[in-house]
C-alpha positions as CSV (number, residue, x, y, z in Angstrom):
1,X,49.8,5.2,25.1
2,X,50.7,4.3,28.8
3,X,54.3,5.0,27.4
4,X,53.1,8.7,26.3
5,X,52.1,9.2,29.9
6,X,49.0,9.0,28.7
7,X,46.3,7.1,30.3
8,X,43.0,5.7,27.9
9,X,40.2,5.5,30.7
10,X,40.8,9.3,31.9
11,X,41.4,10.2,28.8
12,X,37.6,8.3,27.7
13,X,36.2,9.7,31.4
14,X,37.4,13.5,30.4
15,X,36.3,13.4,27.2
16,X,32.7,12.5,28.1
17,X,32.4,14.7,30.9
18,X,33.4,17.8,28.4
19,X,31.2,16.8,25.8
20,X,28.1,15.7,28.3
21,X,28.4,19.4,30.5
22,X,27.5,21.5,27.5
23,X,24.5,19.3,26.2
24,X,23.3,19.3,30.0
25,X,23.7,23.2,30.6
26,X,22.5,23.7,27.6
27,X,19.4,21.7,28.7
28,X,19.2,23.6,32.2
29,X,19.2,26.9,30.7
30,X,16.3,26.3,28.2
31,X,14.4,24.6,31.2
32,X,15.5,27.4,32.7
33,X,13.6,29.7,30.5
34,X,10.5,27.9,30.1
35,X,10.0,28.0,34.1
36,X,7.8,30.5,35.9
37,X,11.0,32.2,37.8
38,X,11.1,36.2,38.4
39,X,13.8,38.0,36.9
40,X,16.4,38.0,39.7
41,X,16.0,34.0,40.4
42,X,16.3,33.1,36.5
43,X,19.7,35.7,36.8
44,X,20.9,33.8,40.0
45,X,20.5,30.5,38.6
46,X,22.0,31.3,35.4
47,X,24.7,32.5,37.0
48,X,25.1,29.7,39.0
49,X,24.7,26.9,36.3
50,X,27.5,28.7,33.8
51,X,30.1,29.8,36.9
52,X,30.0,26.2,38.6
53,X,30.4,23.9,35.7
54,X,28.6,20.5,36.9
55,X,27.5,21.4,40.5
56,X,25.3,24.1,39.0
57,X,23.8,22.0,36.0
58,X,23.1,19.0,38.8
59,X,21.9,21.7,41.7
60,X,19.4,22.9,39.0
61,X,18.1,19.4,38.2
62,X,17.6,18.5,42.0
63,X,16.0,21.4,42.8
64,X,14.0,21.9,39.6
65,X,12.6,25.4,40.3
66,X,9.4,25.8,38.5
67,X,7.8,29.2,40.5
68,X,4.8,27.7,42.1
69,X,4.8,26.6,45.8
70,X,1.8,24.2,45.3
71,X,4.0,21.5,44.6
C-alpha cells in the first residue's frame, strides 16, 4: 500500500483514534449527566467536550467534576 501513498500504521492509528473519540464522549456525556453540576456548568462542559474533539473528552476525565467541594 506504500505504493498507494498509503501508509498502514497511520492508517491503523487514525482509525482507532475515530472509532475510540465517540465511545469516550459518549462516555463523558453520560458521566456528565449523572454528576451533581448546575445547569450552566453541564452546558459549558458539554460544549466543550463536543467542540474540542479529544482535549475536551480527556479535560473532562482529569478534572472529573462531580458538584461537591468536599472532595
Amino acid at each position: 500500500m506504500d505504493s498507494l501513498g498509503i501508509n498502514l500504521g497511520f492508517l491503523e492509528i487514525q482509525l482507532l483514534v475515530c472509532g475510540v473519540w465517540p465511545l469516550l464522549s459518549l462516555a463523558a456525556l453520560i458521566g456528565l449527566r449523572r454528576s451533581n453540576q448546575t445547569g450552566i456548568t453541564k452546558v459549558l462542559w458539554t460544549a466543550l467536550i463536543l467542540a474540542v474533539p479529544i482535549l475536551g473528552v480527556l479535560a473532562f476525565f482529569i478534572v472529573r467534576p462531580n458538584g461537591d467541594n468536599n472532595s
